[in-house]
C-alpha positions as CSV (number, residue, x, y, z in Angstrom):
1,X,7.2,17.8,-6.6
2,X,6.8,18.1,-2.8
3,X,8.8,15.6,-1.1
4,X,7.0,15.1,2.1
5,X,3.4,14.1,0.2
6,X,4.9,12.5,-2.4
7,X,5.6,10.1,0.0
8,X,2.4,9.9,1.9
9,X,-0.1,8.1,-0.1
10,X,-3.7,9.2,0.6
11,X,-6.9,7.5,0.5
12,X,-10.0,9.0,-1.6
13,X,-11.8,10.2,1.5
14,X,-8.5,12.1,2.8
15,X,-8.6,14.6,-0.1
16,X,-9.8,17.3,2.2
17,X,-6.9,16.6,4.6
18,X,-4.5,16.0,1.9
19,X,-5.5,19.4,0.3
20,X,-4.1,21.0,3.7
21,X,-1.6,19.4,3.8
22,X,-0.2,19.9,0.6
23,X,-0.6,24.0,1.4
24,X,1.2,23.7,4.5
25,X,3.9,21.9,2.5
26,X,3.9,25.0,-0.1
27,X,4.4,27.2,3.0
28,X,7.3,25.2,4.2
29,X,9.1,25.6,1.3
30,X,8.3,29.0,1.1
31,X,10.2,29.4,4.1
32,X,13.4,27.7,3.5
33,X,13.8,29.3,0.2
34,X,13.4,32.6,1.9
35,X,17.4,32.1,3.2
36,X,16.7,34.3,6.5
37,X,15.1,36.9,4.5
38,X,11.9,39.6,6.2
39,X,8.9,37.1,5.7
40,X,7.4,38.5,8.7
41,X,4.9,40.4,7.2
42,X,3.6,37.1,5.5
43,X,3.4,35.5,8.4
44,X,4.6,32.2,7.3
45,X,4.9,30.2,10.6
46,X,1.9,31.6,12.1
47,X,-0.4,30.0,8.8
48,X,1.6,27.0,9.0
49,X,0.4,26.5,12.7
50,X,-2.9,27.6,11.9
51,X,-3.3,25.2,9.0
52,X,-1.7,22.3,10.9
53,X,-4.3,22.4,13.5
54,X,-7.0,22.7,11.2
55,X,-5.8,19.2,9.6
56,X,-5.4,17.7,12.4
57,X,-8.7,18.6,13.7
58,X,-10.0,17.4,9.9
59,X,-8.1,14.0,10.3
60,X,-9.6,13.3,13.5
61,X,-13.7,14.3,12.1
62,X,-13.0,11.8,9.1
63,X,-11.4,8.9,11.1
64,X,-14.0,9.1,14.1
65,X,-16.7,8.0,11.1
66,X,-14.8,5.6,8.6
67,X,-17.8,3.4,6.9
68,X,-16.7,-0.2,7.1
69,X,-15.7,0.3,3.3
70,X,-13.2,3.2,4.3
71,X,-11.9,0.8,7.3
72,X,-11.1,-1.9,4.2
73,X,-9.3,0.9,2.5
74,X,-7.7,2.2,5.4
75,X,-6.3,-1.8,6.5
76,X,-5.1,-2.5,3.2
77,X,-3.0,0.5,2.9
78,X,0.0,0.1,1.1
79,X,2.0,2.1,3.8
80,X,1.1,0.2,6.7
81,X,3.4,-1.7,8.8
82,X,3.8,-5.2,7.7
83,X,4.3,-8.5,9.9
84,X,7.8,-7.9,9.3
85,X,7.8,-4.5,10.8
86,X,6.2,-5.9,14.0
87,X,8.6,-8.6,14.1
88,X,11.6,-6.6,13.6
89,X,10.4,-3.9,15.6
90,X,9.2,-5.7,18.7
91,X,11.7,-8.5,18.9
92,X,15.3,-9.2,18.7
93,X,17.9,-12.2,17.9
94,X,14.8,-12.8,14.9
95,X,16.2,-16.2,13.1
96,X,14.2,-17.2,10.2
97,X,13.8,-20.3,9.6
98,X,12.2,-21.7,6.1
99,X,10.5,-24.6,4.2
100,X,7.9,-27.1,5.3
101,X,10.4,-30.2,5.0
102,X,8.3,-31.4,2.1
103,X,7.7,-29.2,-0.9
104,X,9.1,-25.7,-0.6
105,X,9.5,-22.3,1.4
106,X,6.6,-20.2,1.4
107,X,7.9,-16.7,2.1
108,X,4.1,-15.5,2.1
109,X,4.4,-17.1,5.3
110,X,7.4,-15.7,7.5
111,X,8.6,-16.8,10.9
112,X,11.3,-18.2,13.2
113,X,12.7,-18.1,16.7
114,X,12.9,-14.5,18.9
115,X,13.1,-12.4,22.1
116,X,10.2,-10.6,22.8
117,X,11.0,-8.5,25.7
118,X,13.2,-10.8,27.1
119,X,11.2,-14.0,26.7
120,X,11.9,-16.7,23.5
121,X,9.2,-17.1,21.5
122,X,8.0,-18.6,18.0
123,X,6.8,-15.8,15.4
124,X,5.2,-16.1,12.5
125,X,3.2,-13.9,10.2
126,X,1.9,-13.2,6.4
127,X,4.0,-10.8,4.8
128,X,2.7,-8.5,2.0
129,X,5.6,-6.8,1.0
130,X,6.2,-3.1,1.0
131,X,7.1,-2.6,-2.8
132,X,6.2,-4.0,-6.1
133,X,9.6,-6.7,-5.8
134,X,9.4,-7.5,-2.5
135,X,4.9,-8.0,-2.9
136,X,5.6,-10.6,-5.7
137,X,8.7,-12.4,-3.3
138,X,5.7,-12.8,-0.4
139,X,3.0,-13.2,-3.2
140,X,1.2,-10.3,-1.2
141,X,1.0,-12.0,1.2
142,X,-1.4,-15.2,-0.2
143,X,0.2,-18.3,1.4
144,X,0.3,-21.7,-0.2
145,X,0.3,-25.5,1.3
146,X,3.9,-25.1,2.4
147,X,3.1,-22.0,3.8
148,X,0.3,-23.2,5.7
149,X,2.4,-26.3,6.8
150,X,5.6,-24.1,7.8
151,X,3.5,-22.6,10.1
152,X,2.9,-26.0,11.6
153,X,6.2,-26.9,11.9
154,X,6.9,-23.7,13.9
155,X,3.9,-24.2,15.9
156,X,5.4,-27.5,16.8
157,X,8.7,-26.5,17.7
158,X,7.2,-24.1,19.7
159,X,5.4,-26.7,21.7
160,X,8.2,-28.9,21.9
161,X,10.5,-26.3,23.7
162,X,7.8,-24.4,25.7
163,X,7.5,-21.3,23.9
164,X,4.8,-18.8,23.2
165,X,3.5,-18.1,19.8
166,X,3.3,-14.7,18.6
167,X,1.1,-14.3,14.9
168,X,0.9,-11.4,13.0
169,X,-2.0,-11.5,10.5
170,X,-2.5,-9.9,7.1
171,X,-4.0,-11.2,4.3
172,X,-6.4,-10.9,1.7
173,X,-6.6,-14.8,2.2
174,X,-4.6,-17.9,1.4
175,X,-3.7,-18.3,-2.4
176,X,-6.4,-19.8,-4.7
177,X,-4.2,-21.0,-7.6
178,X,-4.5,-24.4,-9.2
179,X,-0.8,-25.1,-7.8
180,X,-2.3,-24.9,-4.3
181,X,-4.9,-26.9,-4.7
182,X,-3.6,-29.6,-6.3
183,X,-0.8,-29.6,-3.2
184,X,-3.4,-30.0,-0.7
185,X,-4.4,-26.1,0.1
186,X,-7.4,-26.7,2.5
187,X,-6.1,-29.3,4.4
188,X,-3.2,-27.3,5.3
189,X,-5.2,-24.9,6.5
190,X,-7.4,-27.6,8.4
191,X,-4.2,-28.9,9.9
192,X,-3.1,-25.7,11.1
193,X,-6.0,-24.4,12.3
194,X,-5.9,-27.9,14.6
195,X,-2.5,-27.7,15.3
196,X,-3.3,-24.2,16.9
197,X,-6.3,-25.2,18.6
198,X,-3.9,-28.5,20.2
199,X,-0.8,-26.0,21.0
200,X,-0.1,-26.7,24.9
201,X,1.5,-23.2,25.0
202,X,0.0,-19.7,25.2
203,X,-0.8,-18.1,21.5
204,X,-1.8,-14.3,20.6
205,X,-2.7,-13.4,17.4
206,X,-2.7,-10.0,16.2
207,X,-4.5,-9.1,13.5
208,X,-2.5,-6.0,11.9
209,X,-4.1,-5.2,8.7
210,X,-6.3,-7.7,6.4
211,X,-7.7,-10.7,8.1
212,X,-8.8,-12.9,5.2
213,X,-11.1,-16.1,5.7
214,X,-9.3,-19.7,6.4
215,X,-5.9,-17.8,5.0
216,X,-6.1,-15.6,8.3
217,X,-7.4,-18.3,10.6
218,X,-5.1,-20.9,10.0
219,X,-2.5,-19.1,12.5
220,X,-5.4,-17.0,14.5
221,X,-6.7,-19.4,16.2
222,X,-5.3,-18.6,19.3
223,X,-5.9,-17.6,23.1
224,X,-6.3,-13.8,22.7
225,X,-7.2,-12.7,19.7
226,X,-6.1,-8.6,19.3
227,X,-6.6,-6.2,16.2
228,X,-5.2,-3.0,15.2
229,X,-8.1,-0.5,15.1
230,X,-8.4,0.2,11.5
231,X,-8.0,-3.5,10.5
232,X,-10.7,-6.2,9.6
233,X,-11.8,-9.6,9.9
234,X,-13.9,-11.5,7.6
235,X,-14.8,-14.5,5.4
236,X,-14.9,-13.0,2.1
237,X,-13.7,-9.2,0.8
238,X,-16.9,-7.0,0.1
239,X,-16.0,-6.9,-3.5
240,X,-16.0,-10.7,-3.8
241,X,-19.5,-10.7,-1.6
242,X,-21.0,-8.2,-3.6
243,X,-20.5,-10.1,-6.5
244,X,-21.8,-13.2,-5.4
245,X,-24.8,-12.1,-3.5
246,X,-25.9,-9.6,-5.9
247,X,-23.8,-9.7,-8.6
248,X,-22.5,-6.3,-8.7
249,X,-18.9,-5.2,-7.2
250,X,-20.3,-1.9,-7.3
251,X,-22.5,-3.0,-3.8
252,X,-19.5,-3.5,-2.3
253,X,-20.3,-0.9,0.6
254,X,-23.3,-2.5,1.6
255,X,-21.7,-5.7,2.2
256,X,-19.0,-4.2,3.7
257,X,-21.9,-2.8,6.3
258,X,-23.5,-6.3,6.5
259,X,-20.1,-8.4,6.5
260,X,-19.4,-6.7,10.4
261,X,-15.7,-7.3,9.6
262,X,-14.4,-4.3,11.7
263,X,-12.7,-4.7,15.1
264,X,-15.7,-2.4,16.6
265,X,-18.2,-4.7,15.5
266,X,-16.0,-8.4,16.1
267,X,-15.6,-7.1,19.6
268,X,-18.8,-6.2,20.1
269,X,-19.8,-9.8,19.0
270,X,-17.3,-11.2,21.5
271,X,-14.8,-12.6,18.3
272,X,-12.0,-10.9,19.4
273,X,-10.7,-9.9,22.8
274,X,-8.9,-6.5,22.3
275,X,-8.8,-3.6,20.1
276,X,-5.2,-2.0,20.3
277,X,-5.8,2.2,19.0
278,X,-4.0,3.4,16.5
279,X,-2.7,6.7,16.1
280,X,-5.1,9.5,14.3
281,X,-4.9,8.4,10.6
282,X,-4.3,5.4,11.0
283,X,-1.1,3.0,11.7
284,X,0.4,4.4,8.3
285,X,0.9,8.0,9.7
286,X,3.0,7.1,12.7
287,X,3.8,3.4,12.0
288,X,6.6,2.9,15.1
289,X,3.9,4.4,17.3
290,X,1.4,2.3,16.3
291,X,3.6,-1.0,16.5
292,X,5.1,0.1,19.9
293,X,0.9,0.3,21.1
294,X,0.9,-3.4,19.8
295,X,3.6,-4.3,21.4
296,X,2.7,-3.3,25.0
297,X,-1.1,-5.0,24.2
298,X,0.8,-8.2,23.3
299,X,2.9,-8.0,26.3
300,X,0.3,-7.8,28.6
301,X,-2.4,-10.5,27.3
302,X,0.5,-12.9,27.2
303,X,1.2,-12.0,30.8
304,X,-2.2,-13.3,31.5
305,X,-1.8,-16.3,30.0
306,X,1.3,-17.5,31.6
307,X,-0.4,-18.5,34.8
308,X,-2.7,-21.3,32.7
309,X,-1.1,-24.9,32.8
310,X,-0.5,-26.7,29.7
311,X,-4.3,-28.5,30.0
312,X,-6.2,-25.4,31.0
313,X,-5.0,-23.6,28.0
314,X,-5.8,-26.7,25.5
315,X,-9.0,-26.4,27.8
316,X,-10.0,-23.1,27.6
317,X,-9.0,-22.5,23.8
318,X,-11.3,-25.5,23.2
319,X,-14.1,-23.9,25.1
320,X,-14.1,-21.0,23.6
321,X,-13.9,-21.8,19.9
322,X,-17.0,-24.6,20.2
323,X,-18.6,-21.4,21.9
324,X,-18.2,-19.5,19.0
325,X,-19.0,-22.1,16.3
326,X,-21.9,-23.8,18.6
327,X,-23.0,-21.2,20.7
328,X,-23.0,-21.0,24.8
């Protein structure tokens, strides 16, 4: 087995660039098995650059022209950062705190008290998980009622000592199990999606990967909206849309294409306010990269929005959600 690409896990449309990749490995080992021996007249390192350049120049063809379908594929890769990356990358002094002081603590829904760049602030975000135990501790990332009303509470607290809120979005939605429902699952979303809208300090969302329906909105709607190149935004996956508009999964490109759930097209339709780049294959190729990118994106919209009083940013959040909902 080749270490380095066993590692990497590719998409379907990367099999040209995994193909070089896996070559270049080949070569690699080649080489160090070759213990300083006369390899010159292979010309090991001289292919090896040659064939790295031609992947890279592959890598960048296929990710200038990702189909919205691809973009799903690409924001719901398994070896993207996660909310907790972000968090633990970008801040310091992170203490969780848990439990909605009423049922139970969601840990689909993550978040506490820390120092971003100096500053205290209130983070929160949906956590997948990064491996089969830790997906089913964060129910991939599928928050229930106390999830939803954690969030809340930290909002709150937030408010109450004058600190920013920092969100970091990703998931395929909140959870749709009977439990949830019967504990009051879409008005803890209502209540949190208020509670944002009400918050009399400054809030940035980020959305890093999947942005799923009232499960994504319930802690997204905030002052500046940002999202991760390769990630998406919508009411319903393509593969559920496909099967209720035309009952076939299989269409699941073309709703994809008519969903406009990438960060290209919610920009273009003024639903977001910034599109932070990723590096060339995504956020999973160079993950610290791509969260340090988010990091200085965050920084700088929430510079903006420190010179708003308390009422103009209740004010101008207002505004512009009844603009999006009721038109100018």
């Amino acid at each position: 087995m080749l270490s380095g690409l066993t590692m990497r896990q590719f998409l379907d449309f990367e099999k040209s660039v995994a193909d070089l990749e896996t070559k270049i490995e080949e070569l690699r080992q080649v080489g160090n098995r070759s213990d300083g021996a006369d390899l010159d007249d292979l010309n090991i390192d001289e292919e090896i650059t040659r064939l790295s350049d031609k992947a890279d120049k592959l890598l960048r063809a296929v990710y200038n022209k990702l189909t919205p379908l691809q973009k799903v594929q690409v924001a719901r890769h398994a070896q993207r950062p996660h909310a907790l990356d972000y968090i633990r990358a970008l801040t310091t002094d992170f203490t969780p705190l848990a439990g909605d002081r009423a049922f139970g603590d969601d840990q689909a829904m993550i978040g506490g008290l820390a120092r971003f760049r100096g500053q205290s602030v209130i983070v929160l975000g949906t956590e997948r998980g990064a491996d089969t135990e830790s997906r089913l501790q964060h129910n991939f990332g599928m928050a229930r009622p106390e999830g939803y009303r954690k969030a809340q509470r930290l909002m709150k607290l937030a408010e109450r000592f004058g600190l920013p809120v920092l969100t970091f979005v990703d998931t395929a939605g909140a959870w749709p199990g009977i439990d949830a429902e019967a504990r009051g699952q879409a008005e803890a979303i209502a209540r949190s999606i208020d509670t944002c809208l009400n918050l009399s300090v400054p809030v940035v969302a980020t959305v890093i990967g999947e942005g799923g329906s009232g499960g994504a909105i319930a802690i997204a709607a905030a002052d500046r909206v940002l999202m991760m190149e390769h990630a998406i935004y919508s009411v319903i996956s393509p593969e559920a849309a496909a099967s209720i508009l035309w009952r076939d999964p299989k269409l699941a490109p073309a709703a994809a294409e008519a969903l406009k759930l990438t960060a290209q097209d919610l920009k273009r339709l003024g639903l977001i306010d910034r599109i932070i780049d990723e590096p060339i294959g995504g956020a999973q190729r160079l993950p610290e990269k791509a969260v340090q990118w988010a990091g200085d994106a965050i920084a700088e919209e929430l510079m903006g929005l420190k010179e708003l009083s308390p009422e103009g940013l209740i004010a101008q959040r207002r505004t512009r959600y009844l603009e999006m909902t009721c038109g100018k």
